[in-house]
N, C-alpha and C positions, 0 to 999 in steps of 0.2 A: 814976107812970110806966107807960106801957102797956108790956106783956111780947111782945117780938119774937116771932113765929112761925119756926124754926129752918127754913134751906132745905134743904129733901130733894133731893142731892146723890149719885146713883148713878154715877162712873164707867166702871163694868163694863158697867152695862147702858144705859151715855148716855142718863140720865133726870134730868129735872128736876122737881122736886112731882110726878114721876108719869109727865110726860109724856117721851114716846122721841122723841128726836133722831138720827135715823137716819144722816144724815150728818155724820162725826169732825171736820172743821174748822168745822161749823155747830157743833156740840153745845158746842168748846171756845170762841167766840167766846161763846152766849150764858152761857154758863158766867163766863164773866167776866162781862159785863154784871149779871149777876144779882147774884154774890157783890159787887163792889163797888156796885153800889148799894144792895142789902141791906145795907152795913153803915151807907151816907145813912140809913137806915130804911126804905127803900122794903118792903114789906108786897106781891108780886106775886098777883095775882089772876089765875088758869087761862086767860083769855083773852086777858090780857098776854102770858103766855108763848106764847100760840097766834101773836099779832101775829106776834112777833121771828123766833120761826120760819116763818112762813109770809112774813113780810116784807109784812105790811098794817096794820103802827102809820103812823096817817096826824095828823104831829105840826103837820100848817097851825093850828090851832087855835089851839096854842102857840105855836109862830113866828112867825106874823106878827103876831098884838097884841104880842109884845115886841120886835123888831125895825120895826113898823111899814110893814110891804112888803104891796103886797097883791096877791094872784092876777093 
């Protein structure tokens, strides 16, 4: 069984693995997103987290082969 990497969860300093979420209703949404996917297993990599906050996770890839819709 692979060993989860525990998420580094700063409320004081609204960080997440590191990174500062400068803004309080951003920092708690991805806040959530993270902890409950991390407990699906999701394993986030620094860039992921950079997506959600910057809001440039571009999820066409995913969506439309499983829905079947195209551009």
């Amino acid at each position: 069984m692979d060993k989860k990497e525990k998420l580094k969860i700063d409320d004081q300093a609204q960080t997440i693995q590191g990174m500062k979420i400068s803004d309080p209703n951003l920092y708690k949404k991805i806040r959530f997103i993270m902890q409950n996917n991390h407990l699906e297993g999701w394993q986030p990599k620094e860039q992921e987290i950079n997506d959600l906050v910057h809001d440039e996770t571009d999820l066409s890839e995913d969506y439309y082969p499983i829905f079947g819709e195209k551009r």
